[in-house]
C-alpha positions in Angstrom: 95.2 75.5 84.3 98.6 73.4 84.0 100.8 75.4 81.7 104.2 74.4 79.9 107.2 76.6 80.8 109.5 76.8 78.6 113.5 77.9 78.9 114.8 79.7 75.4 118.6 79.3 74.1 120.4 82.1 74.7 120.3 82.9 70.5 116.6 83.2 70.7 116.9 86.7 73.0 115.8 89.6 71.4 116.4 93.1 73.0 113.0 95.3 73.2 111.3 97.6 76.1 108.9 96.8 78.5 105.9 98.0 76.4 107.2 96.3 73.0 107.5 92.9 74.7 103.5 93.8 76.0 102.6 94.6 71.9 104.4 91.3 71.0 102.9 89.4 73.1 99.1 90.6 71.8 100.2 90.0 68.4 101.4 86.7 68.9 98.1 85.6 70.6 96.2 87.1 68.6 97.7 85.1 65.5 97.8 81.6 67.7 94.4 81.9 68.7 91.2 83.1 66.7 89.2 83.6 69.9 91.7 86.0 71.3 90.5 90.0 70.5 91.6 93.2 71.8 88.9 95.8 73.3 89.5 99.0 74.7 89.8 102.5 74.8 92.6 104.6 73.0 94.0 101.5 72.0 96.2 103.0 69.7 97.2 105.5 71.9 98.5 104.1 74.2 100.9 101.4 72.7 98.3 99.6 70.6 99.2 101.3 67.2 100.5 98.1 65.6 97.7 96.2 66.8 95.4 98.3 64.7 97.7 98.4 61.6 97.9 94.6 61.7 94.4 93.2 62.6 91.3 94.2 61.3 87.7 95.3 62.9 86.7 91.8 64.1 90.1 91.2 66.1 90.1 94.6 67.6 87.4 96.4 69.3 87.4 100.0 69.3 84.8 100.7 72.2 83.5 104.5 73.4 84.8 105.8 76.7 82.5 104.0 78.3 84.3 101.6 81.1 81.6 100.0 82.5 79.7 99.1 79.4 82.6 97.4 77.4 83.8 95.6 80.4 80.3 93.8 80.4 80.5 93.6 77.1 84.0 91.6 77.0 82.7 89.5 80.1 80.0 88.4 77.6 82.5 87.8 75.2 84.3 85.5 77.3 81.5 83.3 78.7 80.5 83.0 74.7 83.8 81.6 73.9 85.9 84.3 73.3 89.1 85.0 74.9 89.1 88.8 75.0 92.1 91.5 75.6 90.1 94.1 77.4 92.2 97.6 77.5 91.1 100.0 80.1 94.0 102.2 79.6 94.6 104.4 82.5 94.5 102.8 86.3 91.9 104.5 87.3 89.3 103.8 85.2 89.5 100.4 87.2 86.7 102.5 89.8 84.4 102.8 86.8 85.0 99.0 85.4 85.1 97.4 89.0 81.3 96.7 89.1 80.8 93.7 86.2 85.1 92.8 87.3 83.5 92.2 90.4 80.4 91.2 90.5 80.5 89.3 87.4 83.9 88.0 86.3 85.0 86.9 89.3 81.8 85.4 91.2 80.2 83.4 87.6 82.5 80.2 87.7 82.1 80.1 91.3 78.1 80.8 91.5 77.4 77.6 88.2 79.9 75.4 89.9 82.3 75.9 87.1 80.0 75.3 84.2 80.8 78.9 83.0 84.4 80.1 82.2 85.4 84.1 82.0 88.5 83.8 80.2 89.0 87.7 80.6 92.5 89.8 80.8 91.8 93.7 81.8 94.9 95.5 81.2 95.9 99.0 82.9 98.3 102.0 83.0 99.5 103.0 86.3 99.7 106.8 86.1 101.9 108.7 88.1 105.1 110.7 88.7 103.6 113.1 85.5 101.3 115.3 87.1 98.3 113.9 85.9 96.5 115.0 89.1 94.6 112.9 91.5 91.7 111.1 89.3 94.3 109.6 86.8 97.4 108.8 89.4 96.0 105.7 90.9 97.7 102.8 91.4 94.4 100.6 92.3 95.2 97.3 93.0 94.9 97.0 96.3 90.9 96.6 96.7 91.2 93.9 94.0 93.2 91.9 95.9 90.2 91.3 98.3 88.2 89.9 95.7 88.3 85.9 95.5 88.1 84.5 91.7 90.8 87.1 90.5 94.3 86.5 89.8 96.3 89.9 89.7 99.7 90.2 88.0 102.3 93.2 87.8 105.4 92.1 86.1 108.3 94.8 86.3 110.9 93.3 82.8 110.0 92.3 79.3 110.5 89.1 80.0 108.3 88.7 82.5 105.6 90.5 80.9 105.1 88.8 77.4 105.8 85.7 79.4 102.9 86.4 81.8 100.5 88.8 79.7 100.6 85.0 77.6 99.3 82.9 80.5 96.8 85.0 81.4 95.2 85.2 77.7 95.7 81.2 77.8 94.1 81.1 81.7 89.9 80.4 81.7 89.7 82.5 85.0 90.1 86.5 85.1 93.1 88.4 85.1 94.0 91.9 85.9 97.1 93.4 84.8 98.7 96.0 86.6 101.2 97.8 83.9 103.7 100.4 85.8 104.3 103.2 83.2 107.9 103.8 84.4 108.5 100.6 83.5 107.8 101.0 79.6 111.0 102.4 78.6 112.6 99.7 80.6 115.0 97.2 78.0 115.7 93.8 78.7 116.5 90.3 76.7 113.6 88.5 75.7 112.3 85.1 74.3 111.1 85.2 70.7 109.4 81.5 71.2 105.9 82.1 70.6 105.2 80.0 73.3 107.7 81.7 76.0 105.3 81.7 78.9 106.0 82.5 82.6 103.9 80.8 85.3 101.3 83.0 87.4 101.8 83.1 91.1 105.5 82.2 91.1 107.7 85.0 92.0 111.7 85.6 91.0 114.4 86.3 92.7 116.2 89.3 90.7 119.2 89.6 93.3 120.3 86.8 95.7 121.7 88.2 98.8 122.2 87.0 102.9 121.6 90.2 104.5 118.2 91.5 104.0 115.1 90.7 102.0 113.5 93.5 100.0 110.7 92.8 98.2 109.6 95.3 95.8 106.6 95.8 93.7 105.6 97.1 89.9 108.0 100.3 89.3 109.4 100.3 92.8 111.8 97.8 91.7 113.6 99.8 89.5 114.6 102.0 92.6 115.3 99.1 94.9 117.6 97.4 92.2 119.6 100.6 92.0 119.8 100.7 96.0 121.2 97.1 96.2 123.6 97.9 94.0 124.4 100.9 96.4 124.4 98.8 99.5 126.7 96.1 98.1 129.2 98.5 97.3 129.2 99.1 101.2 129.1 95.4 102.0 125.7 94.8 102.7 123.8 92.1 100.7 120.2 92.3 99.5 118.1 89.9 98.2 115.8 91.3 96.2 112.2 89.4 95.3 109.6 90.7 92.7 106.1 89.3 93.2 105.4 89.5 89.3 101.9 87.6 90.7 99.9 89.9 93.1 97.2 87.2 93.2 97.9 83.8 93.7 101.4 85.3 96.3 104.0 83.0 96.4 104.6 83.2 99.7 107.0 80.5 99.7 109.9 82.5 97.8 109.8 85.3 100.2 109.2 83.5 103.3 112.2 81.2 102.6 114.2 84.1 101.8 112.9 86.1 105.1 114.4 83.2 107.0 118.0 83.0 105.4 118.2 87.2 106.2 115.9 87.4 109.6 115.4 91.0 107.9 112.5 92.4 105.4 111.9 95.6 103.4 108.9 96.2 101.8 108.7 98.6 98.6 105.8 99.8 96.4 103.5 102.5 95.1 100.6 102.0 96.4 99.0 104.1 99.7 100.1 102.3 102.7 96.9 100.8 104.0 95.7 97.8 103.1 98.2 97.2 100.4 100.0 94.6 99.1 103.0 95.4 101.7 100.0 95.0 104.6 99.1 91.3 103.4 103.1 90.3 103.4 103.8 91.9 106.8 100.6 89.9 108.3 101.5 86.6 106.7 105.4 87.1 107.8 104.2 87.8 111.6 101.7 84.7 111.5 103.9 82.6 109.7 107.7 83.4 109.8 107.8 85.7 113.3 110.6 83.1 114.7 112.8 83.9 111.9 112.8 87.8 112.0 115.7 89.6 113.4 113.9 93.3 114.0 110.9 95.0 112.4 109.6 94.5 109.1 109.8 97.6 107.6 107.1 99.0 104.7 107.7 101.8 102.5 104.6 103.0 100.6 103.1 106.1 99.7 101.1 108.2 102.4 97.1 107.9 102.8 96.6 111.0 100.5 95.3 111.8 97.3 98.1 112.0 94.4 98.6 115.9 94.1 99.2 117.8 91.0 102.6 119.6 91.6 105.3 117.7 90.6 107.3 119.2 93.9 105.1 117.8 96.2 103.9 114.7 93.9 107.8 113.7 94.0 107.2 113.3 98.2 104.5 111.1 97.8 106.5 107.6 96.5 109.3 106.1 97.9 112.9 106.6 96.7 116.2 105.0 96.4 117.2 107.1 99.6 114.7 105.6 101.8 115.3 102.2 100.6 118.5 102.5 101.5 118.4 104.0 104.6 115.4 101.8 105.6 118.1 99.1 105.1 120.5 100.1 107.0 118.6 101.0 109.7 117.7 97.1 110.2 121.4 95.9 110.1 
């Protein structure tokens, strides 16, 4: 689906967090289109209180905690015309929702040759760093990726995620949204234009550098933006790349970047196998091997369940101090 992208003047910037820019962005969709709705759990809850105060019952579904059930029933929606919102809350309910995601959503345009649309967006909270134990801590992402007829996006600014949360209610395939809690307080400028919308599968370059490429994902960034600004005051340049699309990757951005620097860090939440990380490492050897000056280097969490004690839950994820030294031990 070819969508306009459109710069805003810098007088049409408005300062909000990362989960205000999300709200916005509902609300404004939900007043351009009439076949836009909102479903979910806990809706408000979880961020969603002005989307209850400001829409009535037919715009927004309050469903029973039943995951699997409602994310058939927005499927349905979607093939019948709608363009629904669906709100699964935490990550982890992703496990109980992945059956009709699966096995419906993404396989229906394929399996009619494109005579039926799913026009879907799941949204979800990644969990973690707040001792919610090991059934809510989940950042789940990684087994979606292996499922064709998705597109997966995990924006980590304001910005980005109006602009994105917006093409994906606007796309006719499905979309899962990856939300990083750590990143909701997060402020930033963003566009007031209605129709700010930031392209899926085109990634950003948030720091240009010459040194070494570090590409960071969902709430890592936040850590790797404060190690750049470490490592540049001790002369070493970073280049730092967020993904924003997990699903279509654009490649392109971080290969061409790999081959300016010859180095690459990789940074992100997610247990280190079969992640994200895995899928950039692979394509860099296959593809970009002649332009790497040592090891790629991945920094994920262990293969281990999430504990519940914040001591050893604090272990688990990646730091600034690992970033950094991960850095400098490819210079």
């Amino acid at each position: 689906m070819s969508l306009a992208i459109n710069k805003p003047r810098p007088d049409t910037m408005v300062q909000m967090t990362f989960l205000d820019a999300l709200v916005q962005a509902q609300i404004e969709e939900l007043e351009r289109d009439e076949r836009v709705i909102v479903m979910g759990e806990d809706i408000a809850v979880y961020g969603g209180g002005k989307l209850v105060s400001r829409f009535d019952e037919r715009r927004i579904w309050s469903m029973p905690i039943s995951e699997t059930s409602f994310t058939g029933v927005g499927i349905g929606a979607a093939m019948t015309g709608l363009r629904p919102i669906v709100d699964l809350s935490i990550a982890s309910f992703m496990y109980l929702a992945s059956d009709p995601i699966i096995n419906q959503a993404s396989k229906l345009r394929y399996m009619t040759g494109g005579q039926v649309k799913v026009p879907v967006v799941f949204r979800c909270c990644m969990y973690y760093g707040s001792s919610l134990a090991a059934q809510h801590s989940d950042r789940p992402y990684p087994q979606f990726l292996n499922v064709p007829g998705l597109k997966i996006i995990s924006p980590t600014s304001p910005a980005d995620i109006k602009g994105l949360l917006k093409s994906a209610v606007r796309d006719d395939d499905p979309v899962l949204i990856f939300e990083d809690t750590k990143l909701w307080p997060v402020k930033g400028e963003v566009p007031t234009d209605p129709d700010h919308l930031v392209p899926i599968g085109k990634a950003e370059i948030k720091r240009a550098g010459s040194d070494v490429t570090v590409v960071a994902i969902g709430g890592a960034m936040r850590l790797a933006m404060d190690a750049a600004k470490d490592l540049a005051e001790e002369g070493i340049s970073i280049e730092l790349i967020d993904p924003r699309t997990l699903k279509p990757l654009d490649m392109d951005t971080i290969m061409a970047s790999v081959a300016k620097t010859g180095r690459l860090v990789l940074v992100e939440n997610a247990h280190r196998v079969a992640n994200l990380s895995s899928e950039i490492a692979a394509l860099i050897a296959e593809e970009g091997f002649e332009s790497l000056k040592k090891p790629i280097r991945r920094l994920c969490a262990p293969d281990v369940h999430v504990p519940f004690s914040p001591a050893l839950e604090q272990l688990v994820f990646p730091g600034k101090a690992q970033i950094v030294s991960a850095v400098k031990g490819l210079m």
